[in-house]
NUMI-739859 format. One record per residue (C-alpha): residue in one letter; y negated, x negated, z negated; residue number from 0. Coordinates in pm, 1 decimal, always signed. Example, Ala and Ser with C-alpha at 12.3 -4.5 7.8 and 13.67 -1.06 7.14 Angstrom:
<sites>
   rest         py         px         pz    nr
      A     +450.0    -1230.0     -780.0     0
      S     +106.0    -1367.0     -714.0     1
</sites>
This chain:
<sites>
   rest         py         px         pz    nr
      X     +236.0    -7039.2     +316.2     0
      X      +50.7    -7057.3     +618.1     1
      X     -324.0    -7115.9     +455.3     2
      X     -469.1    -7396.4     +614.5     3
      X     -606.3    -7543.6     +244.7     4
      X     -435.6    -7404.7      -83.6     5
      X     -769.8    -7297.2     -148.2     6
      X     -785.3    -7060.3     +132.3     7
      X     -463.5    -6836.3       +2.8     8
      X     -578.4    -6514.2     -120.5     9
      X     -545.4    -6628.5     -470.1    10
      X     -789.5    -6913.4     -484.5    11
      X    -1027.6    -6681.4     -291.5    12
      X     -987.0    -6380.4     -520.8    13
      X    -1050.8    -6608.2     -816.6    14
      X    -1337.1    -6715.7     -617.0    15
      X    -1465.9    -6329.0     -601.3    16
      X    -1392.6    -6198.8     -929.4    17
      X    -1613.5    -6561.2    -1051.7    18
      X    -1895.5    -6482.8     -858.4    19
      X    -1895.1    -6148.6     -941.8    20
      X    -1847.2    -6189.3    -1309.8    21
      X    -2056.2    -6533.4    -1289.3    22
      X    -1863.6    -6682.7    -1490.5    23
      X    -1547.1    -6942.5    -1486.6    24
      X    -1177.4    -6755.6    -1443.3    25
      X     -851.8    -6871.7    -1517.7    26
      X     -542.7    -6751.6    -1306.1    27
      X     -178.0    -6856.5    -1323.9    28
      X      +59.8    -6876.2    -1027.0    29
      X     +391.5    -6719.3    -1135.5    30
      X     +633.7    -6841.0     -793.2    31
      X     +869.3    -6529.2     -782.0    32
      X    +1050.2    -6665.8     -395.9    33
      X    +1332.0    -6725.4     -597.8    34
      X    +1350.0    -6401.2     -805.6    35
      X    +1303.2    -6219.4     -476.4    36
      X    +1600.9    -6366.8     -315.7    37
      X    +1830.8    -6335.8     -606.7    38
      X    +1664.9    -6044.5     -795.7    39
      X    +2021.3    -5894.3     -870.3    40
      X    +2136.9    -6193.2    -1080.6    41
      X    +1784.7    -6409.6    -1185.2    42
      X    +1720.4    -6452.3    -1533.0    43
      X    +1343.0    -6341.8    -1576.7    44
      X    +1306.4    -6555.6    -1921.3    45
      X    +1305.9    -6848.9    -1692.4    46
      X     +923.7    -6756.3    -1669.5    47
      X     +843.2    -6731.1    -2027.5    48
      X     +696.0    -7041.3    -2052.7    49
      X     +468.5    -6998.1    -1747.5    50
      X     +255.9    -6709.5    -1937.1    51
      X      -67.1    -6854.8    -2031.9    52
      X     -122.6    -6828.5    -2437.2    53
      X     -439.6    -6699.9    -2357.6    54
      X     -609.8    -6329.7    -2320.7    55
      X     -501.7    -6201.8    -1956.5    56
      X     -715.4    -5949.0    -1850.2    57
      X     -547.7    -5880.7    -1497.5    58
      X     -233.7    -5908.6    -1355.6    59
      X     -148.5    -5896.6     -982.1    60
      X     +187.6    -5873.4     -871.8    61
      X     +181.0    -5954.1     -484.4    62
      X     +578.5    -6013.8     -343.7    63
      X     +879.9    -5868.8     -189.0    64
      X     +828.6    -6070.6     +175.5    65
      X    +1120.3    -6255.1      +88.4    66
      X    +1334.3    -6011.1       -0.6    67
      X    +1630.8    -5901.0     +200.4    68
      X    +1870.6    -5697.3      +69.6    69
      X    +1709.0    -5358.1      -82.8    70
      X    +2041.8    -5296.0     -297.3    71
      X    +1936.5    -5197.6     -629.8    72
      X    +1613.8    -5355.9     -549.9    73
      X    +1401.8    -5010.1     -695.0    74
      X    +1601.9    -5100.0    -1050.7    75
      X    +1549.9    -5467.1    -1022.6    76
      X    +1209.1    -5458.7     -947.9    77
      X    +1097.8    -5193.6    -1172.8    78
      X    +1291.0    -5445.0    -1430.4    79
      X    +1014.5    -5726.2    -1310.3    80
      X     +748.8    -5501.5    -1392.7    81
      X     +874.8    -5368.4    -1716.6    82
      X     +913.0    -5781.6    -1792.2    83
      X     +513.2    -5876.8    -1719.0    84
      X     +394.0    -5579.5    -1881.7    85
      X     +585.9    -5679.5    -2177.6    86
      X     +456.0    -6044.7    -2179.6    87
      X     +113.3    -5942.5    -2128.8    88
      X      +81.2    -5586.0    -2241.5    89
      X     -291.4    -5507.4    -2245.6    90
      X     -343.0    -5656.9    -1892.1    91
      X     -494.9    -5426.3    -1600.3    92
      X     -203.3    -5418.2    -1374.3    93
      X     -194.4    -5445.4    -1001.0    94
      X      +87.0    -5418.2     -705.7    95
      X       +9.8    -5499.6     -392.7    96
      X     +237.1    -5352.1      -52.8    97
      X     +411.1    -5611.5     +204.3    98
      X     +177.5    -5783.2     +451.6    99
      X     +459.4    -5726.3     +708.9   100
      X     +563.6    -5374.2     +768.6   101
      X     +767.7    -5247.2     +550.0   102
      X     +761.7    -4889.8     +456.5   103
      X    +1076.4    -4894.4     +261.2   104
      X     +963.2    -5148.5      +31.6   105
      X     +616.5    -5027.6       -1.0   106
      X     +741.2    -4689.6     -119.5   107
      X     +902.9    -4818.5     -380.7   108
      X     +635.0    -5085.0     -478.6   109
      X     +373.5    -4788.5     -516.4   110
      X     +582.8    -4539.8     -702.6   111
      X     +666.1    -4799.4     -945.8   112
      X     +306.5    -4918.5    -1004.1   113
      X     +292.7    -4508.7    -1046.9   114
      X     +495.6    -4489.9    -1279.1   115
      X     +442.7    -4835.1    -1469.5   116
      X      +20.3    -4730.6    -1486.0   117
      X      -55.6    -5015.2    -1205.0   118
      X     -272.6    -4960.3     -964.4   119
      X     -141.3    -4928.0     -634.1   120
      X     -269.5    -5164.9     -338.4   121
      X     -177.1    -5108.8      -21.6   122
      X     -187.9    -5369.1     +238.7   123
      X     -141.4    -5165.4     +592.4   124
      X     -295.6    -5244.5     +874.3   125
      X     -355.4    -5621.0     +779.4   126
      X      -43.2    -5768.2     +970.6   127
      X     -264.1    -5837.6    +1270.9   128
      X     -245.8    -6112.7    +1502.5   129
      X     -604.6    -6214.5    +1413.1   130
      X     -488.7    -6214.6    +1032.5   131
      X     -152.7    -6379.8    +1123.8   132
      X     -149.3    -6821.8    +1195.4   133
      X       +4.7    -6961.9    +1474.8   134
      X     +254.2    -7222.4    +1602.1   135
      X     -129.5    -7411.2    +1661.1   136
      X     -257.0    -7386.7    +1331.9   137
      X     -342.9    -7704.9    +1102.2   138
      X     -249.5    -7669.9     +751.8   139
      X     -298.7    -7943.9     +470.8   140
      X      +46.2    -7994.2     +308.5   141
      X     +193.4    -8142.6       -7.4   142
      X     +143.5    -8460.3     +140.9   143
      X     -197.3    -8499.1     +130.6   144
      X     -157.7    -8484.3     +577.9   145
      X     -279.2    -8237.4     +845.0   146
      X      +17.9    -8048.5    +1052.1   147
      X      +49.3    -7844.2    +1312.3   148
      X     +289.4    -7541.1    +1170.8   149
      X     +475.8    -7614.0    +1528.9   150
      X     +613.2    -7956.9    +1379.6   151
      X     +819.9    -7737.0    +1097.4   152
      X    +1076.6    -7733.6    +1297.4   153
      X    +1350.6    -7437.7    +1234.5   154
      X    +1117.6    -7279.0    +1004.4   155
      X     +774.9    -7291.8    +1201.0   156
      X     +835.4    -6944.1    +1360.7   157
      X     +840.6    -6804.4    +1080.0   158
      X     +564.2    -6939.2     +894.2   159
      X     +327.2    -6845.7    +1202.8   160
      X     +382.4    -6482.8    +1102.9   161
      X     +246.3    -6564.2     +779.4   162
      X     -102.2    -6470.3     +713.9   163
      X     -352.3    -6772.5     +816.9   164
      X     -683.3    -6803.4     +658.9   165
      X     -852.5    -6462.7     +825.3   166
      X     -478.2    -6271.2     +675.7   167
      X     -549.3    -6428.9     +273.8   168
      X     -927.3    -6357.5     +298.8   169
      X     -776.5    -5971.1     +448.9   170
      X     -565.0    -5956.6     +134.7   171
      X     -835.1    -6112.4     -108.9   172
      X    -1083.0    -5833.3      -16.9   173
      X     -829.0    -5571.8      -52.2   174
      X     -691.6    -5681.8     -391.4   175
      X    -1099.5    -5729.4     -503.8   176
      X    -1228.7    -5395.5     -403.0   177
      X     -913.9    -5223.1     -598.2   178
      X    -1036.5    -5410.5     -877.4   179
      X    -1394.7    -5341.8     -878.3   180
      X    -1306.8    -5000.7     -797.2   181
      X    -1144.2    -4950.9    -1137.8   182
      X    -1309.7    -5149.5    -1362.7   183
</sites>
């Protein structure tokens, strides 16, 4: 969100890792979940069937819950999500990331469900930093193919300052990177 390029978010620099590490050319998919996580009670998951790439995955990296709320049944909902892209891509190393902000609740249940599921477990503390964090003065390239100011969002430039800038998705990239070289 508050990446200056797309290709600074943590997962265009992760892909950029695990390629120069592997030296060779990676494919990732994006799977957008914002809308899951604000209505996981009631979202129909086979709305993302079509999004799974018909090839091989070899890793998966589930990386959410900022954007949810309301922690009703969210322990059953989200161990539903998990249960849902293990299904779809079964013989994929699986990893689940904590919150970037604080959030000891959710991360709790986020670990004992990658537990459970046979994830591995990434935790993200200590990277919600106001180094790793943008600012009202940070320039990010938007949709539009124009430079902004996250200040000139207007209602909703608070709170995509707290968002990880560039220094907070490299943070996240290295975390998510080392986990994986550490288990492969």
């Amino acid at each position: 969100m508050a990446a200056s390029t797309p290709g600074k978010d943590w997962v265009h620099l992760l892909d950029g890792m695990l390629a120069e590490q592997y030296k060779t050319k990676t494919h990732y998919e994006i799977l957008q979940v914002a809308a899951w996580e604000k209505s996981y009670a009631s979202f129909d998951k086979s709305s993302f069937d079509e999004q799974f790439p018909r090839e091989k995955i070899d890793i998966v990296v589930i990386r959410l819950g900022e954007n949810v709320n309301d922690l009703d049944d969210y322990e059953n909902a989200f161990r539903e999500f998990v249960q849902y892209i293990k299904k779809r891509v079964p013989n994929a190393t699986g990893y689940i990331t904590g919150n970037f902000f604080p959030n000891a609740e959710k991360d709790i249940i986020h670990e004992s469900i990658a537990k459970e599921s046979g994830y591995k477990w990434i935790s993200l503390d200590g990277l919600c930093t106001p180094e790793n964090r943008a600012t009202l003065d940070t320039r990010v390239f938007g949709d539009d193919k124009q430079w902004h100011l996250i200040s000139d969002g207007g209602d909703v430039a608070w709170d995509v300052a707290r968002h990880p800038g560039d220094k907070g998705m490299n943070a996240i990239a290295e975390r998510i990177f080392k986990t994986i070289l550490d288990t492969k």
